[in-house]
C-alpha positions in Angstrom: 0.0 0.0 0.0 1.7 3.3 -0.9 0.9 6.9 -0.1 -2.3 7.1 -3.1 -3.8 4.5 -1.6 -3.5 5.9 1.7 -5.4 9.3 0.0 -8.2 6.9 -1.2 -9.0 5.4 1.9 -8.7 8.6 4.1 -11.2 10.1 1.4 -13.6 7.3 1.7 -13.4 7.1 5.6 -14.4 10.9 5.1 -17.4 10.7 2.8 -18.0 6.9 1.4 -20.7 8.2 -0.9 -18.7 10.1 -3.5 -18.7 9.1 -6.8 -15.4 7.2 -8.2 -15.2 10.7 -10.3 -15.1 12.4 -7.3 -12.8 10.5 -5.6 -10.4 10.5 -8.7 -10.5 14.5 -8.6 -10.2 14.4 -4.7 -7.0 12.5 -4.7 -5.3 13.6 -8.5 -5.9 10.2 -10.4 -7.9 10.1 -13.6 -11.0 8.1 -12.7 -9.9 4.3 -14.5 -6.7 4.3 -12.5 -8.0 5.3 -8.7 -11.5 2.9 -9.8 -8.7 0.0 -10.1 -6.5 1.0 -7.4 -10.3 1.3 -5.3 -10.9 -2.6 -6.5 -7.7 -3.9 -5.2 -8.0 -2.4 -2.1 -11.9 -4.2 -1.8 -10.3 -7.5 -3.2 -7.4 -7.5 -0.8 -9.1 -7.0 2.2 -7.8 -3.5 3.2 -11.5 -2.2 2.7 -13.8 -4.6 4.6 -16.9 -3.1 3.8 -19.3 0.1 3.2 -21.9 1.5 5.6 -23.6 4.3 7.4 -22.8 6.2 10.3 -26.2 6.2 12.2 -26.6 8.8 14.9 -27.3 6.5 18.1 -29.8 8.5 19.8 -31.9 9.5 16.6 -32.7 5.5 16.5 -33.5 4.9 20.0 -30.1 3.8 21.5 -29.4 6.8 23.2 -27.6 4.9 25.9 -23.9 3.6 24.9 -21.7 1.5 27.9 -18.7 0.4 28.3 -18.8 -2.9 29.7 -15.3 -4.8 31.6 -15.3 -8.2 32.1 -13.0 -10.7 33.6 -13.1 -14.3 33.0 -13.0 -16.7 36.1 -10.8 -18.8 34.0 -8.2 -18.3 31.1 -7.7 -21.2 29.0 -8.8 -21.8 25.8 -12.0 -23.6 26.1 -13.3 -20.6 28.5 -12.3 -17.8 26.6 -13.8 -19.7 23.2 -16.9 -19.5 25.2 -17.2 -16.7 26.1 -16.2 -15.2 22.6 -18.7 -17.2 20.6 -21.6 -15.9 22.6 -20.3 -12.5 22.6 -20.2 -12.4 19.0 -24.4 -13.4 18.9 -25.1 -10.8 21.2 -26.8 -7.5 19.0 -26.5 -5.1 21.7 -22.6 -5.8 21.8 -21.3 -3.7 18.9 -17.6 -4.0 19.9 -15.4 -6.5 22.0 -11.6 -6.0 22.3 -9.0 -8.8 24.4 -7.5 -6.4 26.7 -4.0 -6.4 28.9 -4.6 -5.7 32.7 -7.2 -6.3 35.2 -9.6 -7.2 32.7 -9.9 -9.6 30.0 -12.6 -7.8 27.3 -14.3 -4.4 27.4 -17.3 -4.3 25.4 -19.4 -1.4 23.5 -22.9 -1.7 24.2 -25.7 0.2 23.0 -29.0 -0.1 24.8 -32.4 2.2 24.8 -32.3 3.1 28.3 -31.4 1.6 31.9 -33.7 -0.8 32.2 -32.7 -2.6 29.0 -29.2 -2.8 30.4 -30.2 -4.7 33.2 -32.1 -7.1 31.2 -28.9 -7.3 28.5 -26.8 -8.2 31.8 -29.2 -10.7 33.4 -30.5 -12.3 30.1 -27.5 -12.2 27.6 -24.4 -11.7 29.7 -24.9 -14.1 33.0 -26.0 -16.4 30.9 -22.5 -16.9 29.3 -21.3 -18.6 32.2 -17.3 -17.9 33.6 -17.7 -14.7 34.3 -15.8 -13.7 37.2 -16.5 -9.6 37.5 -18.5 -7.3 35.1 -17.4 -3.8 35.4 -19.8 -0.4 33.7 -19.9 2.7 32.7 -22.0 4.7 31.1 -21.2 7.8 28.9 -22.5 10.9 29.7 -21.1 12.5 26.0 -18.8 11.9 23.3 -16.0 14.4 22.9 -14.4 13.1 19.7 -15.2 10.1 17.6 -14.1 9.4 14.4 -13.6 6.9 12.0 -10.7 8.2 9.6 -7.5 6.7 10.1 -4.7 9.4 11.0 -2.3 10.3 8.0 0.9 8.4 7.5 4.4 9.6 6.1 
């Protein structure tokens, strides 16, 4: 991956609507060369996918968590558990392995307080292994962003 294809990918994190003509003009190709450049990238893997950036709140999942959890347990059969269930679980739009006190922290989008009891009792205990479950809730977002930062 060189430095154009870095310009593509920065201009499609920034608006992945434009037009392959747009993009062309936005990064100094002529359309045929940044349209095959854009197809490796898609048939490599670099660019996993397409898709909207939804405002939370305007469609009902005003309340976003952040949810720690340590395993009671550490080998593999445990932690293949718990993953595999995670990874069913709507609510649960991130989970990242973690170094430290906990094993996974979770992004969680629920309607309100209430529903994030019920996603702990009904989706989370049921998992089994878990030794500690540790929230919070956020009160805002100061920056959040989905555009890689630039490379030299």
């Amino acid at each position: 991956m060189d430095k154009k294809d870095r310009q593509i990918i920065r201009a499609l994190q920034e608006d992945g609507r434009m037009t392959n003509l747009e993009l062309a003009e936005k990064v100094n190709l002529s359309p045929s060369p940044c349209l095959r450049r854009l197809r490796n990238l898609e048939t490599s893997g670099v660019i996993r996918s397409f898709s909207a950036d939804v405002d939370p709140v305007a469609y009902g999942l005003p309340m976003t968590v952040f949810v720690r959890i340590r395993l009671e347990r550490h080998n593999e059969k445990e932690t293949r558990h718990f993953e595999r269930h995670i990874q069913l679980i709507d609510e649960v739009l991130e989970c990242y392995i973690l170094t430290g006190q906990t094993d996974y922290q979770l992004r969680v989008l629920v309607p309100d307080l209430n529903a994030y009891e019920d996603f702990i009792r009904s989706r989370i205990h049921p998992i089994g292994g878990i030794a500690s479950i540790d929230t919070s809730f956020v009160f805002s977002t100061v920056k959040k962003t989905s555009v890689f930062p630039l490379l030299d």
